[in-house]
C-alpha positions in Angstrom: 18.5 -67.4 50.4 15.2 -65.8 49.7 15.4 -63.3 46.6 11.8 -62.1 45.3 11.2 -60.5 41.2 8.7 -59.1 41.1 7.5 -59.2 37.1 3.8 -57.0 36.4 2.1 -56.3 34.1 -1.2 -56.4 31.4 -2.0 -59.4 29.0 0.2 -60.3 26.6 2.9 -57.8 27.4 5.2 -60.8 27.7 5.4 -60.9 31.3 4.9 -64.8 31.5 7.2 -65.8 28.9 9.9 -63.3 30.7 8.8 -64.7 34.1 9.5 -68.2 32.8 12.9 -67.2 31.2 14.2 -65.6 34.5 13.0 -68.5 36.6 14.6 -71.3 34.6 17.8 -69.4 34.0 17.9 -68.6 37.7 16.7 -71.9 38.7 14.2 -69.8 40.7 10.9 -71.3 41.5 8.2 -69.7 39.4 4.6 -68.9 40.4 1.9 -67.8 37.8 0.1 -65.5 40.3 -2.9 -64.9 37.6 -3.4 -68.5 37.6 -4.7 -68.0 41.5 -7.2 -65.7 40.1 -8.5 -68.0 37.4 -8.9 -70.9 39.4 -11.2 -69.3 41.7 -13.2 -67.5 38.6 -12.7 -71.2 37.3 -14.7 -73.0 40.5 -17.0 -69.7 40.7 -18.0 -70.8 37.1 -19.1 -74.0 38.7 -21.4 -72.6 40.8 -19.0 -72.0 44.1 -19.3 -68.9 45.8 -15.8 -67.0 45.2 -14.4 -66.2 48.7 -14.9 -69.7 49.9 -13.3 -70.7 46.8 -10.1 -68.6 47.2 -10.1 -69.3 51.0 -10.1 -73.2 50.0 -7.7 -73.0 47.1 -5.1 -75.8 46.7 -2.8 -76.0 44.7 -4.2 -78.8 42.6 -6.7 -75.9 41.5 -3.6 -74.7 39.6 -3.9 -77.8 37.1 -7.1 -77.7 35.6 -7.0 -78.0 32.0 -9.5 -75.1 31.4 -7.9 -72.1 33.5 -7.1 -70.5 29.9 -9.8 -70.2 28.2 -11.4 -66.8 27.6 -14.7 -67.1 30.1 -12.5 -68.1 32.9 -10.0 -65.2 32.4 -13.2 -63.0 32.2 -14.2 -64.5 35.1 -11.1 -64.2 37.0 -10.9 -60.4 35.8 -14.6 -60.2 37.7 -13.4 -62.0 41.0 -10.2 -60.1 41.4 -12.5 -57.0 42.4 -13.5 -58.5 44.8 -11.6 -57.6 48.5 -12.1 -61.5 50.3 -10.7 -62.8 47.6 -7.6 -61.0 47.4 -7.1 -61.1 50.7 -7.6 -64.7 51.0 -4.8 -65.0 48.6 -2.3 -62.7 49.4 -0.8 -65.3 52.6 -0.5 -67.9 50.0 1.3 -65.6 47.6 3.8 -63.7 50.1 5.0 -67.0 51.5 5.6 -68.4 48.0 7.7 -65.5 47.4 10.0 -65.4 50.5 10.5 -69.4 49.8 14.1 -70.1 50.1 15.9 -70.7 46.9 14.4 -67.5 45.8 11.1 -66.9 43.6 9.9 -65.1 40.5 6.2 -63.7 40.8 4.5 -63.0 37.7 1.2 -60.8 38.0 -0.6 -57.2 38.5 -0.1 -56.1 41.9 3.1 -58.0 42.9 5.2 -55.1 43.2 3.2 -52.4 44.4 0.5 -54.9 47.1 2.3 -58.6 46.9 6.0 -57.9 48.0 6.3 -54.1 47.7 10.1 -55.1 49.2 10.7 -57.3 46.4 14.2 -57.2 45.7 13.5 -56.6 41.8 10.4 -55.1 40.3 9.9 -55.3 36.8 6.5 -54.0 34.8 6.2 -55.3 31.2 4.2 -53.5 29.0 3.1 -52.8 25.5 0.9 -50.9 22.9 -2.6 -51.3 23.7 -3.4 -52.4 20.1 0.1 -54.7 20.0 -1.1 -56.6 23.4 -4.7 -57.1 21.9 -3.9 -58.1 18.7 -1.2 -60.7 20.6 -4.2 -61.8 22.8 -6.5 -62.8 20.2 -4.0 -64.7 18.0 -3.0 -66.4 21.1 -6.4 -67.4 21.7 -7.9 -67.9 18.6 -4.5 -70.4 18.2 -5.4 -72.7 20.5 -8.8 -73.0 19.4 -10.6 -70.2 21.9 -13.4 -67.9 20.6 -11.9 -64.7 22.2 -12.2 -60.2 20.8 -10.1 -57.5 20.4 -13.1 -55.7 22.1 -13.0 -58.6 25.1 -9.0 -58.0 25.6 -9.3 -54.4 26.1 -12.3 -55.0 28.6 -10.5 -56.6 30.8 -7.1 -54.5 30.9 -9.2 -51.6 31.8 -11.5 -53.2 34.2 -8.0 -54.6 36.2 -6.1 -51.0 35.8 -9.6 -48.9 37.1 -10.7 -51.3 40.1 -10.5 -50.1 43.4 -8.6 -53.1 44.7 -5.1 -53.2 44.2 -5.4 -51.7 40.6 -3.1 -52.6 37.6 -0.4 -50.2 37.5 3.9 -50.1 38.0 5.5 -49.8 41.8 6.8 -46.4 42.0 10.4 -47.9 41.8 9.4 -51.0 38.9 11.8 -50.8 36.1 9.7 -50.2 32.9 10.2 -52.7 29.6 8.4 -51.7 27.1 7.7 -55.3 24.5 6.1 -53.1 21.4 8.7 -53.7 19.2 11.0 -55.6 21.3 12.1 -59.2 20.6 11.1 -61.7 22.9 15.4 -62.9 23.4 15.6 -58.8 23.9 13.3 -58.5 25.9 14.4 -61.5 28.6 17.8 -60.1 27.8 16.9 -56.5 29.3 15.5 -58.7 32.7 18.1 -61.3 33.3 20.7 -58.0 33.2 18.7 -56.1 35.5 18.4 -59.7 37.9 22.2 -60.2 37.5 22.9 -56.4 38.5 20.8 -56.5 41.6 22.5 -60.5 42.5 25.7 -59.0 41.8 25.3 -56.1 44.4 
């Protein structure tokens, strides 16, 4: 069986610790989609061109122990403009998705450019000044030099970029985190999940 979710959204709306609710109580395989995108800003920092970097990708790429810190996300932000290298990754991502055993995608365009047909389609949000504040404790918590101001750059730099922007599929049900719990919130999702299982 091959059963797609489809979970968008901006940083720190809670998308990855939704995503990684949903997949383990699903037992669903689970792919970090912005992880793809960091690697290859990760390996561009290194002094690789980006397209030849995305069309080489493996998945080993995935495991590098600096793909969080804040000048790779920046960097990632800067190579996801760029058409190649979206292209060169949207194979790997479409065929993750249709894997049998069914798969939970966790990104920016995986409802409305990865797997528009995605049985469920799911954008997290939150308040601009919620997700940035979020952001920077995150970052500063694991010992990353990080801004407010360097947050907000890169949300609107992915939501006005020609390619693919950041925004909900027309049919994405909307969860709003703001002032939701994070048990609420994955509560909301594994309901929504069990509906569309159910029928």
């Amino acid at each position: 069986m091959s059963f797609t979710i489809a979970i968008d959204g901006p940083a720190a709306a809670g998308k990855g610790t939704i995503s990684r609710a949903v997949s383990e109580h699903f037992n669903f395989a689970h792919l970090d989609t912005g992880l793809l995108y960091r690697a290859v800003g990760a390996r561009m920092l290194g002094g690789e061109d980006p397209t030849r970097a995305a069309e080489t990708l493996e998945i080993t790429d995935l495991e590098r122990d600096d793909l969080r810190s804040p000048e790779v996300a920046q960097a990632a932000s800067k190579v996801a403009v760029i058409a190649a290298v979206r292209a060169a990754l949207v194979d790997f991502q479409r065929a993750f998705a249709r894997r049998s055993g069914g798969a939970v995608m966790d990104g920016r365009d995986i409802g409305t450019v990865i797997c528009p047909e995605a049985e469920v389609k799911i954008f997290v949000t939150a308040s601009a000044e919620v997700r940035a504040t979020r952001r920077f404790l995150e970052l500063t918590g694991k010992g990353s030099v990080g801004t407010l101001d360097e947050v907000r750059a890169r949300d609107e730099r992915d939501m006005t970029r020609v390619e693919a922007p950041l925004k909900p599929a027309d049919d994405a049900v909307l969860i709003d985190t703001t002032t939701l719990g994070v048990d609420e919130a994955v509560a909301q999702v594994l309901a929504l999940v069990q509906a569309r299982l159910d029928g």
